[in-house]
N, C-alpha and C positions, 0 to 999 in steps of 0.2 A: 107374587114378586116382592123381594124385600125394597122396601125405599130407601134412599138415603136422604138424613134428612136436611144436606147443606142442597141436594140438587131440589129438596120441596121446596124449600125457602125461596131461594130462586126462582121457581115458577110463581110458589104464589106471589112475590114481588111484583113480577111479568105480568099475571092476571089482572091485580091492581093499577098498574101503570098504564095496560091498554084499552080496561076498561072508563079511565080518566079522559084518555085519550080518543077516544069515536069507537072504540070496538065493543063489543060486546063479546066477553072473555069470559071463562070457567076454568075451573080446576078440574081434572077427574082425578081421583083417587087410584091408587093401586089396585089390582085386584089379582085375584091368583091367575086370572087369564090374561090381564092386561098391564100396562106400562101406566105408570103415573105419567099424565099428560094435561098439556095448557093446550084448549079449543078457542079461536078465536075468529070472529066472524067481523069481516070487514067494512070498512062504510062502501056506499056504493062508487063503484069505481066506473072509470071509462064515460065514453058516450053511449054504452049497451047500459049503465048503471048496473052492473052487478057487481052481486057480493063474493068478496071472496072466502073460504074457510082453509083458516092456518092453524095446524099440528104441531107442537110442539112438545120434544120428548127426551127423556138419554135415553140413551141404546145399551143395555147393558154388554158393555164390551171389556176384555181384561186391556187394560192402560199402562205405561210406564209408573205414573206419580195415580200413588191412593185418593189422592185431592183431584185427579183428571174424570173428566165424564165427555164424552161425546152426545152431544148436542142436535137432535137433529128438524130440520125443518120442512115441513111437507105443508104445499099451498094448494089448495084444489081449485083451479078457477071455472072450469066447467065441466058437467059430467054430462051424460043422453046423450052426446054429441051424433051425429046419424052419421052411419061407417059410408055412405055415399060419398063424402069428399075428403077422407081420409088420408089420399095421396098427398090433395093441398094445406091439411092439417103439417103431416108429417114434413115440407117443404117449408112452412111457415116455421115450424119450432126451430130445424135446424137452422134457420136465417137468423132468427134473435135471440138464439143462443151466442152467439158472435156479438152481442149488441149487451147482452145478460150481468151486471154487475156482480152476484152472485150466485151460485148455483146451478143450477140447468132445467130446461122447461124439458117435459116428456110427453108420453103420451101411452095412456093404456088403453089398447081399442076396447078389447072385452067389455070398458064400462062408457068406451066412447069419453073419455078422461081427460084433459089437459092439467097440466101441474107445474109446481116447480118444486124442485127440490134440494138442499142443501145441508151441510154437514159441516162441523167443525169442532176441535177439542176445547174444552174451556176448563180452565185451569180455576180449581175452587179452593185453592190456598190464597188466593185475591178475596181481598175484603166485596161485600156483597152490594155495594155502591157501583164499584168497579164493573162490577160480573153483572150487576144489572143494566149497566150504562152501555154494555159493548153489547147487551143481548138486543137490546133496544135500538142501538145501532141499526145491528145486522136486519131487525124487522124492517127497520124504515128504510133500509135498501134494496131487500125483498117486496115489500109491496110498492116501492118505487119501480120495479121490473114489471111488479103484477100489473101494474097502473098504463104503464109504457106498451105496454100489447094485449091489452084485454083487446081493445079493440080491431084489431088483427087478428087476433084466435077468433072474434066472433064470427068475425068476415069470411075468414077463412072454416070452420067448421060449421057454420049454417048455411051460406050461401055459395061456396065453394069459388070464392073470389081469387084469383092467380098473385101470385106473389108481384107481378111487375104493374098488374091494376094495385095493389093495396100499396103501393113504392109511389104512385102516381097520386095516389090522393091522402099522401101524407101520412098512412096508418103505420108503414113501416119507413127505416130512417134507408137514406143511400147509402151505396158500398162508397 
């Protein structure tokens, strides 16, 4: 895969800044099979204290403006999840997707998966101050989400707790 090298710069900016920050962050490199990507592994979240792992990557996609790249964000908060309470997994995301500042939480059974996921164009004709401050943004609103229902996905994919018990003790907000 060819790089571009205004979209490296940007990541490794990101790398540096979230590693300052509590994460323990990497760069990977391009490869001919893969996407240059920023891995980055969360402090411990929630009352379950798990970590989360954030994906960050462009997509190479064709754009209006040469300076555009699509940006995308994949957070994995739990995987093994046991397909036993699956319905109240799948009952839970769609509750706090409603609740979700950016992006959407999912769920991929195959690996027993919960996530979230998000997209957006970022315009790399902006000085890289800019483009670094709003990418930074957007994390701290993403693991602000992650944060806000870790412990309702736990709830809900380990011990198959009902959406109206986890509303009850506070894990999820009221309609």
């Amino acid at each position: 895969m060819q790089e571009n090298p205004k979209q490296k710069q940007v990541l490794s900016c990101m790398t540096d800044i979230l590693n300052q920050n509590g994460f323990r962050a990497k760069l990977m490199d391009a490869t001919e099979n893969s996407l240059l990507m920023l891995r980055a592994e969360t402090q411990r979240l929630g009352k379950v204290g798990k970590e989360a792992v954030l994906d960050a990557c462009f997509i190479p996609v064709a754009l209006p403006g040469e300076d555009e790249g699509l940006l995308q964000f994949y957070i994995t908060i739990f995987s093994d999840l046991p397909d036993l309470y699956e319905k109240v997994v799948r009952q839970t995301i769609d509750y706090c997707n409603d609740y979700c500042l950016l992006g959407s939480f999912g769920y991929f059974a195959p690996a027993g998966q919960i996530f979230l996921k998000y997209s957006f164009v970022l315009d790399g004709s902006n000085e890289l101050e800019k483009l670094v401050t709003l990418i930074a943004d957007n994390i701290s609103l993403l693991v602000a989400s992650v944060s806000r229902f870790i412990d309702a996905f736990a709830a809900a994919g380990f011990t198959g707790t009902p959406l109206e018990a986890m509303i009850d003790q506070d894990l999820l907000p009221k309609m």
